[in-house]
C-alpha positions in Angstrom: 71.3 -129.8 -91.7 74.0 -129.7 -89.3 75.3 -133.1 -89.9 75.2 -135.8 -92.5 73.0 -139.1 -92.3 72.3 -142.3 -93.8 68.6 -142.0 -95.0 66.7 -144.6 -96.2 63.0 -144.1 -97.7 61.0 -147.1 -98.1 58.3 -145.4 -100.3 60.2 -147.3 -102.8 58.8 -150.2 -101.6 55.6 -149.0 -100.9 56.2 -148.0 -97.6 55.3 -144.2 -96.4 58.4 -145.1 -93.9 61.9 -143.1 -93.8 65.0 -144.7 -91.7 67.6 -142.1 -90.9 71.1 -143.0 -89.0 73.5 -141.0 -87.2 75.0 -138.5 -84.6 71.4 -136.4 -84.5 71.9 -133.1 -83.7 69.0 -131.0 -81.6 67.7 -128.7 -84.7 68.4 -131.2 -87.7 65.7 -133.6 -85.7 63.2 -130.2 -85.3 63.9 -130.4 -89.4 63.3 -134.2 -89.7 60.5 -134.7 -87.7 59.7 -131.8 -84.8 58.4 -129.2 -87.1 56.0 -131.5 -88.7 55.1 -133.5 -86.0 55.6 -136.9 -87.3 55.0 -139.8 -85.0 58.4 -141.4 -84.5 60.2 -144.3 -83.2 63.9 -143.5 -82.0 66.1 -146.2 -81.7 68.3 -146.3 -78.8 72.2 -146.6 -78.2 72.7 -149.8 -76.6 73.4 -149.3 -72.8 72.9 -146.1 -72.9 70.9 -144.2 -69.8 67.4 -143.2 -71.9 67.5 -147.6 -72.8 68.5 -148.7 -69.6 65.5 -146.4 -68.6 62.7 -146.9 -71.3 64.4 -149.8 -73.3 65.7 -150.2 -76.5 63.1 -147.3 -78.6 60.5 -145.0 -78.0 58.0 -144.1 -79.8 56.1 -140.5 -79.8 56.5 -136.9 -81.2 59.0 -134.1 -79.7 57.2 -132.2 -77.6 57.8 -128.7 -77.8 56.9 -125.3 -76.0 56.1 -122.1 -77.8 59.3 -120.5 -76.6 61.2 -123.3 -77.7 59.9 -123.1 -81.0 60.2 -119.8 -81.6 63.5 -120.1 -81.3 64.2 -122.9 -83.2 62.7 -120.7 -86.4 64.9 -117.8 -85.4 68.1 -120.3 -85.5 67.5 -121.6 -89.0 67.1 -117.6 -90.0 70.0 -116.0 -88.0 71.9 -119.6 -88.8 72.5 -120.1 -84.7 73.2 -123.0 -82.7 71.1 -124.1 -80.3 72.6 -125.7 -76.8 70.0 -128.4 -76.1 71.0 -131.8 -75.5 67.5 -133.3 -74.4 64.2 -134.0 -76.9 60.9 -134.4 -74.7 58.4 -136.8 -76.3 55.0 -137.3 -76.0 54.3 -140.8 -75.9 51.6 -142.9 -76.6 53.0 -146.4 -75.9 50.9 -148.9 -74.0 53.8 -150.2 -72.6 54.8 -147.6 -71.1 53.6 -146.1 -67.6 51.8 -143.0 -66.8 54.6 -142.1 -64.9 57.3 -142.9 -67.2 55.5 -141.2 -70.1 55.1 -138.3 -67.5 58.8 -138.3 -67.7 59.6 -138.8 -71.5 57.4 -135.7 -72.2 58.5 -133.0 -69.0 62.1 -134.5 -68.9 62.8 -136.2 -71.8 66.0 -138.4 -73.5 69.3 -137.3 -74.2 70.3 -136.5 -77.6 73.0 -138.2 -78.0 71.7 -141.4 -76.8 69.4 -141.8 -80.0 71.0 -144.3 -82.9 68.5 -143.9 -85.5 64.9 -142.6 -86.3 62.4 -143.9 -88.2 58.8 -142.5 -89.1 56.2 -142.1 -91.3 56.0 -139.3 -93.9 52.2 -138.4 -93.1 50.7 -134.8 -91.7 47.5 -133.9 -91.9 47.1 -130.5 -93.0 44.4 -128.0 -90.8 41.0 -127.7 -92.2 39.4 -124.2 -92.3 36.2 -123.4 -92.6 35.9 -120.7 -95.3 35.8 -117.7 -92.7 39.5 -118.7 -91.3 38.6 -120.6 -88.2 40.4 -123.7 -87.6 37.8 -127.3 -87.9 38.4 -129.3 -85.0 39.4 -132.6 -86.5 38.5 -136.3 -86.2 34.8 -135.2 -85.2 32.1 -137.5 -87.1 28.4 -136.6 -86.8 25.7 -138.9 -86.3 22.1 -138.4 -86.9 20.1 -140.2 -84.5 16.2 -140.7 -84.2 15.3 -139.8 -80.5 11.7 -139.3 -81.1 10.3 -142.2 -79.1 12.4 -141.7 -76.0 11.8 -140.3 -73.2 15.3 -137.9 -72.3 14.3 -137.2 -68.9 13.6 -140.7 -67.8 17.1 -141.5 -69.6 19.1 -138.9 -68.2 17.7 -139.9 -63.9 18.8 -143.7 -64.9 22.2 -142.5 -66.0 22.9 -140.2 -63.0 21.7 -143.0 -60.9 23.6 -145.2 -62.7 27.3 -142.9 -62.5 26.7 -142.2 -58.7 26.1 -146.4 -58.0 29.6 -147.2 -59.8 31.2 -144.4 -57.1 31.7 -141.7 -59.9 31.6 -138.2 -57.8 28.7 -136.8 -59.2 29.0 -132.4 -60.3 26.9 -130.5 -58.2 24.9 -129.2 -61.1 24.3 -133.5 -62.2 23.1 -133.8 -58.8 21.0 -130.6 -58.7 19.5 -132.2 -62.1 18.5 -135.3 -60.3 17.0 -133.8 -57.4 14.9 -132.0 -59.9 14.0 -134.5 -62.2 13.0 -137.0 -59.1 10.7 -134.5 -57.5 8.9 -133.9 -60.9 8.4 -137.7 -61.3 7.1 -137.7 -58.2 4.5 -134.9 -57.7 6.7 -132.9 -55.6 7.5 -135.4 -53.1 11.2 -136.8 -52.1 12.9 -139.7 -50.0 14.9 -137.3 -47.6 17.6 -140.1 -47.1 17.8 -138.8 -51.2 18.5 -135.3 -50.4 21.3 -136.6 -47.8 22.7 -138.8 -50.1 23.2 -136.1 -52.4 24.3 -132.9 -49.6 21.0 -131.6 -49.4 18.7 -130.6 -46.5 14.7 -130.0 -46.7 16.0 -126.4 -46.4 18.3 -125.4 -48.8 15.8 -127.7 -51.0 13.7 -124.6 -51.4 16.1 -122.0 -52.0 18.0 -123.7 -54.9 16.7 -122.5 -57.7 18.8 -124.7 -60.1 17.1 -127.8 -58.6 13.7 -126.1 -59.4 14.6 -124.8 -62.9 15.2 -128.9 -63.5 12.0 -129.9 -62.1 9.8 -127.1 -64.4 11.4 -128.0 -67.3 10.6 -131.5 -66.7 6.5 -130.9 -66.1 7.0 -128.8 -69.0 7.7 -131.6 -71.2 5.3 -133.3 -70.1 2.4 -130.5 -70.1 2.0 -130.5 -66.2 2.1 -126.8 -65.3 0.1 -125.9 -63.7 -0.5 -122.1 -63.5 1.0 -121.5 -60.5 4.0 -123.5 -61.5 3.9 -121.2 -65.0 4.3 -118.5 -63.1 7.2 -119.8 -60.4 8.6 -120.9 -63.9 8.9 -117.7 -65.3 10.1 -116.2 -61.9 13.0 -118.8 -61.3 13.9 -118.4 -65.1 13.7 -114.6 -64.7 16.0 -114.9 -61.7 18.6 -117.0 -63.1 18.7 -115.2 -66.3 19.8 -111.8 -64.1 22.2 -114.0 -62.3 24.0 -114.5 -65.2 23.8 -110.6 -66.5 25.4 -109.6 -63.4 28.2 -112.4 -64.0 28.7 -111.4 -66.9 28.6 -107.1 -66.1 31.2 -108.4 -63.0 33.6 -110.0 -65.4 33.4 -106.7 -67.5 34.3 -104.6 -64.1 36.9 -107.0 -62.9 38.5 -105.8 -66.1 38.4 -102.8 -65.8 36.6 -102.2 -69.2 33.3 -101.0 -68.2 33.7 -97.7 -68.7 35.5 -97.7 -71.7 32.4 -99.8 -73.9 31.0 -97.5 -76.6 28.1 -98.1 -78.6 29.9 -100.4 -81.4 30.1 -103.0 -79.2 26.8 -103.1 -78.5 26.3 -105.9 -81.5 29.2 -107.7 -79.2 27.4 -107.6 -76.2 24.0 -109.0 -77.6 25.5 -111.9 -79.1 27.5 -112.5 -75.6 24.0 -112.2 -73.5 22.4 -114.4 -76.3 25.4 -117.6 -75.8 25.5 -117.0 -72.3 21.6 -117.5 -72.0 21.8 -121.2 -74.2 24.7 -121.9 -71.9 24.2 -125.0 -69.5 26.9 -126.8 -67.4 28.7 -130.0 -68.6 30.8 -132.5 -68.4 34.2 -132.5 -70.7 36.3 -135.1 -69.3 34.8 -138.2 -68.0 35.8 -140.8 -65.2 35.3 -141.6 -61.7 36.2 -138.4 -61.0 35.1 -135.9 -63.8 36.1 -132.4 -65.5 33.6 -130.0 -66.4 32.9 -126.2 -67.0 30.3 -124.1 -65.7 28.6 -120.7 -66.3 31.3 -118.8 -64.5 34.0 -120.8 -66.5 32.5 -120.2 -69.5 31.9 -116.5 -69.3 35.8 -116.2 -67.9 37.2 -117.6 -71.3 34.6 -116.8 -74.0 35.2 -113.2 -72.7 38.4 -113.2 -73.0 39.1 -115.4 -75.8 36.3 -115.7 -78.4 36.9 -113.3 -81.1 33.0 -113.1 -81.9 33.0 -111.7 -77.7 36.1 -109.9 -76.9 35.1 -106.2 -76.3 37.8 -103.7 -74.8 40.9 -104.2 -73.2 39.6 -108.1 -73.7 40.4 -107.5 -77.6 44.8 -107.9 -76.3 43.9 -111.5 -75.2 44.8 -114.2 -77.5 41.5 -115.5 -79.4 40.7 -118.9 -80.0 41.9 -120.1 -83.9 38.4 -122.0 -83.9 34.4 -120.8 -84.2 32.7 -120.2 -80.4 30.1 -123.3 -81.3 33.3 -125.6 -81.6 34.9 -124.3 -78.3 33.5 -127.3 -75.9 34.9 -129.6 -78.5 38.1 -128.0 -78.6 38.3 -128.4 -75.1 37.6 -131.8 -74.7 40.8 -133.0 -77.3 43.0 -130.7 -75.7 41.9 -132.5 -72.3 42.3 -135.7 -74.2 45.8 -135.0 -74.8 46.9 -135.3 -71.2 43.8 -137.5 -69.5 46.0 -139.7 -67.6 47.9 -136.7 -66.1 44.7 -135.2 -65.1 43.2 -138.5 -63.3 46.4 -138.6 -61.5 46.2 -135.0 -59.8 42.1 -136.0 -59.2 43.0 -138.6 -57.1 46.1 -137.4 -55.7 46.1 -136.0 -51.9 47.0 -132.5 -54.0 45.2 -129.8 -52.2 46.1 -127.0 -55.0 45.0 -126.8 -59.0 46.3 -128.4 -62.0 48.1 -126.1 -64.0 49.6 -126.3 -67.3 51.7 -123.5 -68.8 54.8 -122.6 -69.9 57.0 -124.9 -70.8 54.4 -127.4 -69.5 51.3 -125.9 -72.1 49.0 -128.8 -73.9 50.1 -129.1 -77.6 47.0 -129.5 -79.9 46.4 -129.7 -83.5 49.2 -126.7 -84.1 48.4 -124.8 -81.1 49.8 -124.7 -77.3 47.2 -124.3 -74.5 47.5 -122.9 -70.7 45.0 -124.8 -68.2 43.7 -124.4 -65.0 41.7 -126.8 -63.0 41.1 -127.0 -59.6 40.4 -129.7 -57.1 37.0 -130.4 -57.7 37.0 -130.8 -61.0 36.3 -127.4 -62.5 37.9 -125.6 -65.7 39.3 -122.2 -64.1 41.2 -120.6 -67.0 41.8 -122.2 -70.7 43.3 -119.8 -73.3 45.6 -120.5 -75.9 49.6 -119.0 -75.7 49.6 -117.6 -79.4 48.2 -118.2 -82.6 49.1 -117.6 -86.3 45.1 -116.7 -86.3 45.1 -114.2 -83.4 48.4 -112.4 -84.7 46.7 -111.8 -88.2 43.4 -110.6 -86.1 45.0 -108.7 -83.9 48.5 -107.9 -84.8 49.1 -105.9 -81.6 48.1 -108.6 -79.0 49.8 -109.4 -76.3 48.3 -113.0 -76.7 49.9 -115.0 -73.4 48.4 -113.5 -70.8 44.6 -114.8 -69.1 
């Protein structure tokens, strides 16, 4: 410690609680509660600028960047100071606003300006699944019974129901809904339906996603007929090359076409296989909603899916999880900064939302870059580094996408 404090633990009195008072400096706080992320309230100097501004505490955990804390572990080994006078926090006060915890977390409070600290002695460790790969935490499954409803019938009232409450519905939800309606309906549709939803009695025909919606709905239901088994297998044929080309593109775009040998052959088949069982979805929900599609998915399981990364792909950072957990990793890391993403949505901001650098998402030990753009769509996701991708690939450079 750089300085001396007054601590007081109240596990004494059964309390998992420790109080500690005086001058803080920057790394003796990383030692008391950044490095273990302990959720913290700091007491604030009376009249000070960080009270006058966000009142007498805050509560949160110091945000950090991965260059920051790199650093900070070289300091306590090389025994250097380290000139920072502000601590960001992420806050997750209710009485505080969106913009002000926008501020806490980018900006943050001045050192000097905090009195005393107290917090509760609690991490949860990482669970790993016996092959290395990080668990996702806080994720209960529930068996449910489904037998005796009908999903398609569901899934029409629920679209119906988003687009009524003036939630922008994804082009794939509406290309679903399209699809399902024409099945339920022999064929036939309302064209002030298409309208509603962009679509002409022209382009009707041509989209195949509409069509692959409406065959897999007479399929459940036993209503091919053979003509529609055989448009069936067409359109499926169709959209299954789409993919393989998106997929041979993304390999080309990288420049590592050429350079694939017969070992990753194995690589490739599992690739073709996920990408197949691959359908859009929705990861962030609200009026205006975040979601991933084919082409996002094959941009950052290429890249950054141990299981797929072939080639030069192999110097990208890989994910510390399993590629079956990767939508669920995506949708806590989203949760960690929901409120700033509903901001940009609704925003008159005309480019993406981005988060990197100093500005990366910090998640269960782990800092993430993020790229959305303005209709809602995941562009790039990839962690910065990883204890798991530098004992995987020891010669990564793990920060680019």
């Amino acid at each position: 410690m750089r300085n001396n404090y007054q601590v007081i633990d109240y596990s004494k009195f059964g309390l998992p609680t420790m109080e500690v008072v005086g001058n803080f400096y920057y790394q003796d706080l990383y030692e008391l509660v950044g490095k273990n992320q302990f959720m913290t309230t700091f007491e604030l100097t009376h009249d000070s600028d960080s009270s006058l501004e966000y009142g007498s505490s805050v509560l949160g955990v110091i945000f950090y960047d991965r260059k920051t804390l790199d650093s900070l572990e070289t300091s306590f080994q090389t025994v250097n100071e380290i000139n920072k006078h502000r601590i960001r926090i992420d806050s997750p006060s209710r009485e505080l606003s969106d913009e002000k915890k926008g501020d806490l977390k980018y900006r943050g409070i001045c050192v000097e300006d905090i009195a005393s600290i107290s917090f509760l002695t609690y991490k949860r460790e990482a669970e790993i699944y016996e092959t290395g790969e990080k668990k996702v935490p806080d994720i209960t499954e529930i068996g449910v019974d489904c037998s005796g409803l009908d999903a398609d019938v569901l899934n029409q009232n629920y679209l119906v129901s988003k687009h009524n409450s003036g939630t922008k519905l994804i082009q794939y939800e509406k290309e679903q809904l399209v699809g399902i309606t024409l099945a339920f309906n022999n064929g036939r549709i309302d064209s002030r339906v298409l309208k509603e939803f962009g679509f002409s009695e022209e382009n009707l025909k041509i989209n195949l996603n509409i069509w692959i919606s409406f065959y897999k709905v007479r399929e459940r239901r036993h209503q091919l007929t053979e003509i529609d088994k055989n448009s069936y297998a067409e359109t499926k044929g169709i959209l299954s090359l789409e993919k393989f080309n998106k997929i041979v593109k993304e390999l080309a775009d990288a420049g590592i076409d050429a350079s694939l040998k017969d070992s990753c052959s194995e690589n490739l088949k599992v690739i073709f296989e996920a990408v197949e069982g691959f359908s859009p979805s929705i990861l962030m929900h609200g009026k205006r909603q975040i979601y991933w599609d084919i082409d996002s998915y094959i941009h950052i399981a290429l890249r950054h899916l141990k299981e797929y990364q072939i080639g030069n792909f192999e110097l990208k950072t890989a994910f510390s999880y399993k590629a079956e957990d990767l939508k669920l990793l995506i949708e806590k890391v989203l949760q960690r900064i929901e409120y700033e993403i509903e901001d940009y949505l609704l925003s008159e901001s005309i480019g993406d939302f981005v988060r990197h650098g100093k500005m990366a998402i910090y998640y269960n030990g782990d800092h993430y870059h993020l790229r959305i753009n303005k209709e809602g769509r995941i562009i790039q996701f990839h962690a910065v580094d990883t204890a798991f991708n530098k004992s995987m690939h020891p010669t990564a450079n793990g920060s680019t996408d």
